[in-house]
Backbone as a printed PyTorch tensor [residue, N CA C, xyz], in Angstrom:
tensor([[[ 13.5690,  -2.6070,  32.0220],
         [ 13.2020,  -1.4690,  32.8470],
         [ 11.6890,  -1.4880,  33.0980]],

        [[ 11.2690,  -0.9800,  34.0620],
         [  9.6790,  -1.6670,  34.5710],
         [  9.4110,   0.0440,  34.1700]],

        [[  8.3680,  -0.0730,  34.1860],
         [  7.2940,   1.3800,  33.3240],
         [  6.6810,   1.4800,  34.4570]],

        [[  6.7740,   2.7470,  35.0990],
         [  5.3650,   3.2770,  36.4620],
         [  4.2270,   3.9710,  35.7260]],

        [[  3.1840,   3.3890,  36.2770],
         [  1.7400,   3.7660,  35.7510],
         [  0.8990,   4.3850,  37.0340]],

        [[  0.7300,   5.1530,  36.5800],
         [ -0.3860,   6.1320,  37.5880],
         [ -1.8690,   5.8550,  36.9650]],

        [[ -2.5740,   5.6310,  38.2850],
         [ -4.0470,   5.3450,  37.2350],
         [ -4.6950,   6.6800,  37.7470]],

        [[ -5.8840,   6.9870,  37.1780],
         [ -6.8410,   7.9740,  37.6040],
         [ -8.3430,   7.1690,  37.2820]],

        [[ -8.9740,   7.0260,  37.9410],
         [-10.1020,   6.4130,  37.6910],
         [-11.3640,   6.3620,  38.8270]],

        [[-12.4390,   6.9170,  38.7400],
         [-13.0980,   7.4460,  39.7880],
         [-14.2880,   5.9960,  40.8070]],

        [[-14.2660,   5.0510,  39.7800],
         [-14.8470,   4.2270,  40.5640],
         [-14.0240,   2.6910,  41.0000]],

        [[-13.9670,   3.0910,  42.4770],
         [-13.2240,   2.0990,  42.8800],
         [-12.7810,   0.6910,  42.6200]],

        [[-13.9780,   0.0290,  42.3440],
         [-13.6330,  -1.0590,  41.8870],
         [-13.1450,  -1.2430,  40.4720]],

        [[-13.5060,  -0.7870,  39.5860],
         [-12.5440,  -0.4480,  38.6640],
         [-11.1010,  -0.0720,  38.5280]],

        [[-11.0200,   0.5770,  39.2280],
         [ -9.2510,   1.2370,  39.8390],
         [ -8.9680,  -0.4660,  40.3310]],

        [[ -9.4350,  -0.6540,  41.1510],
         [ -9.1740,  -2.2810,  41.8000],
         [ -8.9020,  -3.3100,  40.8690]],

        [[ -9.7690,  -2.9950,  39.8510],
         [ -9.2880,  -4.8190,  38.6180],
         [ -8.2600,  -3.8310,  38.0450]],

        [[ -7.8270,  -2.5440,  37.8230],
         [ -6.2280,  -2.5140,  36.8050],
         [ -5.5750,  -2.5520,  37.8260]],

        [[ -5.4850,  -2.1280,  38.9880],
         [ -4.3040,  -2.5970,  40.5830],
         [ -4.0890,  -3.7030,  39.7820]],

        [[ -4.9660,  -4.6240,  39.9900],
         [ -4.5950,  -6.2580,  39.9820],
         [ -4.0480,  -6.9860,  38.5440]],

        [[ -4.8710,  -6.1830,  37.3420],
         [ -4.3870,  -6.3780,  36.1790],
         [ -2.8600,  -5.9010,  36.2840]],

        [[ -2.4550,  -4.8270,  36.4200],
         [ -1.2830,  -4.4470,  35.4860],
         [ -0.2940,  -4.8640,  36.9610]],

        [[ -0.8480,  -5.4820,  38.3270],
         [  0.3720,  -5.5940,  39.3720],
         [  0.7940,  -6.8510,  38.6760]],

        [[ -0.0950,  -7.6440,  37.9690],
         [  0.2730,  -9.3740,  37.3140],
         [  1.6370,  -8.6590,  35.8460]],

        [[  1.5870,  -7.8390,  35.2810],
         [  2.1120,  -7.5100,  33.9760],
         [  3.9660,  -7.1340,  34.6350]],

        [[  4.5610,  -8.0060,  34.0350],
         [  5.9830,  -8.3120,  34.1340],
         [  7.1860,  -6.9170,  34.1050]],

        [[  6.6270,  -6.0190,  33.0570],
         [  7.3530,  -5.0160,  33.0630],
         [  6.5010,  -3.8890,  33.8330]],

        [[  5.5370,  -3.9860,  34.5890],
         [  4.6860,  -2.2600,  34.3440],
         [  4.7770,  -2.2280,  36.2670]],

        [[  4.4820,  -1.4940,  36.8200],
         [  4.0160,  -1.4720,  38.1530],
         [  3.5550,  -0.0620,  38.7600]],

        [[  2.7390,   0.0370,  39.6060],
         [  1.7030,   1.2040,  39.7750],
         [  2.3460,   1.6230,  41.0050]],

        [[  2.5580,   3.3240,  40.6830],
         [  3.4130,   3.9670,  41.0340],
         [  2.0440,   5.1700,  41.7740]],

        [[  1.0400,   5.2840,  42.1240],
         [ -0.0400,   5.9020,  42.6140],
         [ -1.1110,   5.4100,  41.6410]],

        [[ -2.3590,   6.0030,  42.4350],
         [ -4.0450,   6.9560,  41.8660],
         [ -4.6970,   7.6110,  42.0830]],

        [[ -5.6430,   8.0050,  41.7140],
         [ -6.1760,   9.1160,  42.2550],
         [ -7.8570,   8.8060,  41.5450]],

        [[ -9.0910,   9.3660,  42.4730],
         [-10.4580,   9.0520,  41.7870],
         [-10.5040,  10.5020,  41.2700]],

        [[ -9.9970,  11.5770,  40.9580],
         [-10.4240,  12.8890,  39.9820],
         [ -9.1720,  13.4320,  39.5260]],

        [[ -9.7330,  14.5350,  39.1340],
         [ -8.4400,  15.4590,  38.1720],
         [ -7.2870,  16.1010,  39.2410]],

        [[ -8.1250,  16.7550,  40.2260],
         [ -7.8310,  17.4320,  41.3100],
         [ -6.8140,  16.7110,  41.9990]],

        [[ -6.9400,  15.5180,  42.4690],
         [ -6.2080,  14.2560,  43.0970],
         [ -4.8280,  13.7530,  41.6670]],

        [[ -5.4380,  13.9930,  41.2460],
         [ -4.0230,  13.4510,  39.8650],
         [ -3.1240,  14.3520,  39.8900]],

        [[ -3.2170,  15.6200,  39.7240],
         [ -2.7480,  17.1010,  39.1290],
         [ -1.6530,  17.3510,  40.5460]],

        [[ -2.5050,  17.0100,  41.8620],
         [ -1.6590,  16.9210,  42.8120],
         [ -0.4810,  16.2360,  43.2320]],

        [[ -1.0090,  14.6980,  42.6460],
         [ -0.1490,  13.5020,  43.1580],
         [  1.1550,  13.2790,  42.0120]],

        [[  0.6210,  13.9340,  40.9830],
         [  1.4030,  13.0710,  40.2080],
         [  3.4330,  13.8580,  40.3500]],

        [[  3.1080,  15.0640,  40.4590],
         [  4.7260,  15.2080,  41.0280],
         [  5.4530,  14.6470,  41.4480]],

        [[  5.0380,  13.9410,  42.9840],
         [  5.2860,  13.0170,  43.8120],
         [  5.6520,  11.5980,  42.9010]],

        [[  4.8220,  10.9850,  42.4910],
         [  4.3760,   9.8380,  41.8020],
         [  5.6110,   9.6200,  41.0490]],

        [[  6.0050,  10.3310,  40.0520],
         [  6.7520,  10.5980,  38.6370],
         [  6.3910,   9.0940,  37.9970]],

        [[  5.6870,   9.5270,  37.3930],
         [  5.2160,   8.2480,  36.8900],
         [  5.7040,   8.4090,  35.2140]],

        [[  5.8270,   7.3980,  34.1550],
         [  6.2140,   7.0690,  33.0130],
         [  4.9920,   7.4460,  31.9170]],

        [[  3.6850,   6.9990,  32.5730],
         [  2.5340,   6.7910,  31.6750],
         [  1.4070,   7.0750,  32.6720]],

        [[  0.2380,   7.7010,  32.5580],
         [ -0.8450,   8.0540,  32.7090],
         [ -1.6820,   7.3060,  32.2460]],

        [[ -2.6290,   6.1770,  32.6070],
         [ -4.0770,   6.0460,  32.4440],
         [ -4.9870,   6.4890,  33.0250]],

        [[ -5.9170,   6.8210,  32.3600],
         [ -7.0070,   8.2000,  32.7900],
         [ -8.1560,   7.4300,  32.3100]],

        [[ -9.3250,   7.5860,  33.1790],
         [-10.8110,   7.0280,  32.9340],
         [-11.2520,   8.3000,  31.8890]],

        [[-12.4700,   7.9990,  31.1190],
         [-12.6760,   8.9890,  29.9040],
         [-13.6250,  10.1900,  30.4280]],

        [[-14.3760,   9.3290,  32.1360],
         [-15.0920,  10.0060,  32.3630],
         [-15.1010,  10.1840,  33.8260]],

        [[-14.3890,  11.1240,  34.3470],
         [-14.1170,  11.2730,  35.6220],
         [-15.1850,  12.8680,  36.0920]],

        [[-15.4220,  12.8950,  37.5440],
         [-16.3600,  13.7930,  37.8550],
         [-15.5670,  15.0500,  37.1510]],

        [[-16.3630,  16.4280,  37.4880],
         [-16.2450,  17.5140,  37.3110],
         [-15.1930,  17.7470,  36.0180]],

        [[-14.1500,  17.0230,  35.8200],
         [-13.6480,  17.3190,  34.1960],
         [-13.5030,  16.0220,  33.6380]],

        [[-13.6020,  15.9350,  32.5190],
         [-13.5360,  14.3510,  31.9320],
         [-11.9380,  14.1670,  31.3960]],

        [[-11.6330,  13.0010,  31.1460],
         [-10.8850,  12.4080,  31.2130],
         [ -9.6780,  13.4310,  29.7590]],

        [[-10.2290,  13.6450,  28.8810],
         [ -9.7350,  13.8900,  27.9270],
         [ -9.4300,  15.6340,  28.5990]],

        [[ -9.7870,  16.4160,  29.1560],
         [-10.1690,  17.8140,  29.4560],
         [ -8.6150,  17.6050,  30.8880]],

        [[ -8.3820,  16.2590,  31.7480],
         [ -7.4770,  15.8560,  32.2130],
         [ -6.3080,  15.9050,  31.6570]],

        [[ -5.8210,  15.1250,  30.3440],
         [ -4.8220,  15.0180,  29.1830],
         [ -4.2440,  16.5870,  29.1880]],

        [[ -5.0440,  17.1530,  28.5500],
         [ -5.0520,  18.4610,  28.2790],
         [ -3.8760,  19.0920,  29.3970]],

        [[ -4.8420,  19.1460,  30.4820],
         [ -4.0590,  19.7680,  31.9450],
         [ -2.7300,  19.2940,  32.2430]],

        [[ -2.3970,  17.7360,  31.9800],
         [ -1.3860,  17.1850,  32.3360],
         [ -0.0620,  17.2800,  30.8630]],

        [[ -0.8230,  17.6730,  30.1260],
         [  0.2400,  17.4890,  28.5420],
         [  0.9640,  19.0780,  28.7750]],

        [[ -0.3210,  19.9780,  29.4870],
         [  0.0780,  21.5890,  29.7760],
         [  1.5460,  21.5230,  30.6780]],

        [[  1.7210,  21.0140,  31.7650],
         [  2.5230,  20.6140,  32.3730],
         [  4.1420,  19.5330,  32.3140]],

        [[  3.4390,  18.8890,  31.9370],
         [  4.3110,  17.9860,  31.8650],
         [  4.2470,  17.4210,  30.2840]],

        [[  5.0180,  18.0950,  29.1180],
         [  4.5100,  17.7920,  27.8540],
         [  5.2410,  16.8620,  27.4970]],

        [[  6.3650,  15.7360,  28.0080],
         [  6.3440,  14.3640,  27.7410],
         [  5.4690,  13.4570,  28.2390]],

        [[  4.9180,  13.3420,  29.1800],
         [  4.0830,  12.4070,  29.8680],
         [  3.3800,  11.7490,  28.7510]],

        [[  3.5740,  10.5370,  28.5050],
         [  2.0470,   9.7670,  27.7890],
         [  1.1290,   9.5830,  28.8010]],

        [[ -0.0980,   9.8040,  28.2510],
         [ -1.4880,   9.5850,  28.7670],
         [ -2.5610,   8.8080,  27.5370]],

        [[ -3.2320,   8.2960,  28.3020],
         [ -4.0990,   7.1060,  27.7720],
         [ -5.1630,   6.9440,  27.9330]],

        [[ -6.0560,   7.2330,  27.2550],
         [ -7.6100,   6.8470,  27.9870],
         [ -8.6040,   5.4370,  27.6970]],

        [[ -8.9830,   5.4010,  28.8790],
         [ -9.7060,   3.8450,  29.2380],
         [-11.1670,   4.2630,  29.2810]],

        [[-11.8880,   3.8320,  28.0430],
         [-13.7390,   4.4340,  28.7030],
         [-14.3220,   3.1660,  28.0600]],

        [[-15.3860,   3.8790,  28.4910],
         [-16.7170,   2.3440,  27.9650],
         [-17.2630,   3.1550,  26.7880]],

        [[-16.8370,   4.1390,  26.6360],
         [-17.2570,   4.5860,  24.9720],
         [-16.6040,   4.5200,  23.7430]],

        [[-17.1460,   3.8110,  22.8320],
         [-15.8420,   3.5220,  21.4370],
         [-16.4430,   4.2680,  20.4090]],

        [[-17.5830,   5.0070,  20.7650],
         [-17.9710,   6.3440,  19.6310],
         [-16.6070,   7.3700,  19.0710]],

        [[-16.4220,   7.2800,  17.4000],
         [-15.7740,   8.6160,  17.2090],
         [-15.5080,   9.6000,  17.7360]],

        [[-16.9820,  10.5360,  18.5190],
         [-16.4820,  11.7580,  18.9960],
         [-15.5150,  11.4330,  20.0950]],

        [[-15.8860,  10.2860,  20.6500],
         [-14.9450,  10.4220,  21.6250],
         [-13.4490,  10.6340,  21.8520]],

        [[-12.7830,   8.9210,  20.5520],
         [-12.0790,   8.7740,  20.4930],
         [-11.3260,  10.5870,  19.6830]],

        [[-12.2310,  10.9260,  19.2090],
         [-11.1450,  12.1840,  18.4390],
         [-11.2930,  13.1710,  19.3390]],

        [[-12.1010,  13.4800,  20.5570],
         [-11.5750,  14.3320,  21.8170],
         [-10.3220,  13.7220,  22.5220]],

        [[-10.4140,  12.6360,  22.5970],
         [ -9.4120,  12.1230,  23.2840],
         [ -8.2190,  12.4920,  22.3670]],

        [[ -7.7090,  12.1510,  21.1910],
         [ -6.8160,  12.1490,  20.4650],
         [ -6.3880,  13.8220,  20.5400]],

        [[ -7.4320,  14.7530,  20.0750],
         [ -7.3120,  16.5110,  19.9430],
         [ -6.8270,  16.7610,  21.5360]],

        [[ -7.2970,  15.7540,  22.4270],
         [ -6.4610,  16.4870,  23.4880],
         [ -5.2180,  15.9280,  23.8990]],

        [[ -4.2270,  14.8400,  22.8530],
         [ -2.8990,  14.4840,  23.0550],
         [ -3.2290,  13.3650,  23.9770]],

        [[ -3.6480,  12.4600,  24.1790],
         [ -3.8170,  11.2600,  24.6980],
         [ -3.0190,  10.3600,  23.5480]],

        [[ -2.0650,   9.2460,  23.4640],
         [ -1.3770,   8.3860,  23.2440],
         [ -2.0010,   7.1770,  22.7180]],

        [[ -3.1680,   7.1520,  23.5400],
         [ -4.2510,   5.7620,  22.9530],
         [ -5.1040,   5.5970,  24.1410]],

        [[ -6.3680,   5.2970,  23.3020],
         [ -7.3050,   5.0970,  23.5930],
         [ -7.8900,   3.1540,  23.4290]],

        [[ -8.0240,   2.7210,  24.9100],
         [ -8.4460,   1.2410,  25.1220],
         [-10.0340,   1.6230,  25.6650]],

        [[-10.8900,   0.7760,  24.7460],
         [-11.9930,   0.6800,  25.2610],
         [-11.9630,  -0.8600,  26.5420]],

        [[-13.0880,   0.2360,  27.6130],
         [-13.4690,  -0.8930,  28.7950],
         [-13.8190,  -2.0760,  28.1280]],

        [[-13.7350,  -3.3440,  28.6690],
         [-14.8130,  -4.3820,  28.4860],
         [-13.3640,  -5.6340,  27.0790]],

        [[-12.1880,  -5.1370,  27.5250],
         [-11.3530,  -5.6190,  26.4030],
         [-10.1240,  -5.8080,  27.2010]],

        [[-10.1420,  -6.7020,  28.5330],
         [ -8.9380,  -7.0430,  29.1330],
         [ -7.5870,  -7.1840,  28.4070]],

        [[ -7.7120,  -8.0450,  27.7860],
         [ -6.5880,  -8.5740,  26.6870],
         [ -5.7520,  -7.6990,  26.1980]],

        [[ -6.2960,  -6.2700,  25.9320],
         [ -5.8760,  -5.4780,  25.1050],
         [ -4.9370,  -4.5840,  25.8340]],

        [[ -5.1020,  -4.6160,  27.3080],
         [ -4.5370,  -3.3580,  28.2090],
         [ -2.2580,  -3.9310,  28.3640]],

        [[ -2.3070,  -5.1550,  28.3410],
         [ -0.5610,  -4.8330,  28.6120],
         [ -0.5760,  -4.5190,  27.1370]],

        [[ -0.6480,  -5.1260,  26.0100],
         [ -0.2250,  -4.4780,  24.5640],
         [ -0.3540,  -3.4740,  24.3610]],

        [[ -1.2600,  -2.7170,  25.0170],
         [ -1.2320,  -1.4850,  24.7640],
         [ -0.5760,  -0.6480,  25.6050]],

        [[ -0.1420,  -0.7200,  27.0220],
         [  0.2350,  -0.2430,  27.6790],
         [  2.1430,  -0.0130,  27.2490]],

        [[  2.0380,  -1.5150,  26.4400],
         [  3.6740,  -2.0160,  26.1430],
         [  3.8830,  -1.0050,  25.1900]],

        [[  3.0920,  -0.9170,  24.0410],
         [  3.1060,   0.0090,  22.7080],
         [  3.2530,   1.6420,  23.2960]],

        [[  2.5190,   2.1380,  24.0570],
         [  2.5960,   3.4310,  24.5830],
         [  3.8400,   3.7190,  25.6500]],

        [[  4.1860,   2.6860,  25.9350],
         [  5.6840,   3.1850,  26.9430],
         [  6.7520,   3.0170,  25.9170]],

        [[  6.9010,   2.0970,  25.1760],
         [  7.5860,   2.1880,  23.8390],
         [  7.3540,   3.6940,  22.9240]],

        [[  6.5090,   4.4800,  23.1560],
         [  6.2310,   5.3390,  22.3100],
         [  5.0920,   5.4860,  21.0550]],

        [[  4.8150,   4.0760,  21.0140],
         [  3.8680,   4.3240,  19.7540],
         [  2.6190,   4.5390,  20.3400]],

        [[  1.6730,   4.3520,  19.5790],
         [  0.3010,   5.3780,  19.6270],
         [ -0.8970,   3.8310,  19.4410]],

        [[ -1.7000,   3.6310,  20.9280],
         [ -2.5380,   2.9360,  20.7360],
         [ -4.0710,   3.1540,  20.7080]],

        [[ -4.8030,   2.2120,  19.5210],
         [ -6.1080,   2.3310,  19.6690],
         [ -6.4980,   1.1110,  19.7020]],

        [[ -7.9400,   0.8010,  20.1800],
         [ -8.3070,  -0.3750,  20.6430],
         [ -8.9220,  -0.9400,  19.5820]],

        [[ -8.9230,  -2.2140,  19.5540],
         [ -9.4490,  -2.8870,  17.9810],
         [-10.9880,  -2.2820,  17.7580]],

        [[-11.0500,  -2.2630,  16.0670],
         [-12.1700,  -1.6690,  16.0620],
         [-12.1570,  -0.0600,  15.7890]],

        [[-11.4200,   0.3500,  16.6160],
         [-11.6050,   1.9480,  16.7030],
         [-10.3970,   2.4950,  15.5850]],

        [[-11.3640,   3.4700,  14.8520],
         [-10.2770,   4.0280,  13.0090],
         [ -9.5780,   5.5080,  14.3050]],

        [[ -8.7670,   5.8690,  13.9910],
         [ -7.6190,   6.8310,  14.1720],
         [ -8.8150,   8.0130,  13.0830]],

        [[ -8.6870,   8.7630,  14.3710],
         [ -9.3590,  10.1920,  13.6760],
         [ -8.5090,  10.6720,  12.8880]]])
């Protein structure tokens, strides 16, 4: 069964290498995106997507403050956050706001295993990073 992934991610070319990353990944395929919260919150009805990846730091609400909004709604949805920050506070905002796992940017390799582990249900963090 192929897994639909909705991305949210505000700078384009970025949104552009996971298009291309996860269109190559055998089971997953991208089902919308959106560059803010506003654009997600809207689309994703439409979308019905399986899994949520969310940038950590999107304009006007951040990525984790996103989770939140979308877990309010839709409280199966996994959501996931993708940032270039692997600081604690982060990872444990992300986690306090029900995010599934957290992949730091800059770690290609890591995104189908983790993507595989979170549509399966389990709970990913990116190497390196301790579970708050």
């Amino acid at each position: 069964m192929t897994t639909k992934i909705f991305i949210v991610e505000d700078h384009q070319m970025m949104q552009r290498i996971l298009h291309l990353f996860i269109s190559r990944m055998a089971d997953f395929e991208i089902c919308g995106s959106a560059t803010d919260a506003d654009q997600a919150l809207a689309a994703l009805p439409d979308a019905l997507p399986d899994l949520v990846l969310i940038d950590m730091s999107l304009p006007r609400i951040n990525g984790a403050e996103l989770v939140q909004l979308i877990r309010a709604r839709w409280p199966e949805l996994p959501c996931v956050l993708l940032s270039g920050h692997s600081e604690a506070k982060y990872v444990q905002e992300a986690m306090a706001a029900g995010a599934r796992g957290y992949i730091v940017k800059g770690k290609p390799a890591e995104l189908e295993p983790a993507l595989q582990q979170i549509s399966e249900g389990a709970f990913y963090l990116s190497a390196g990073l301790e579970k708050p």
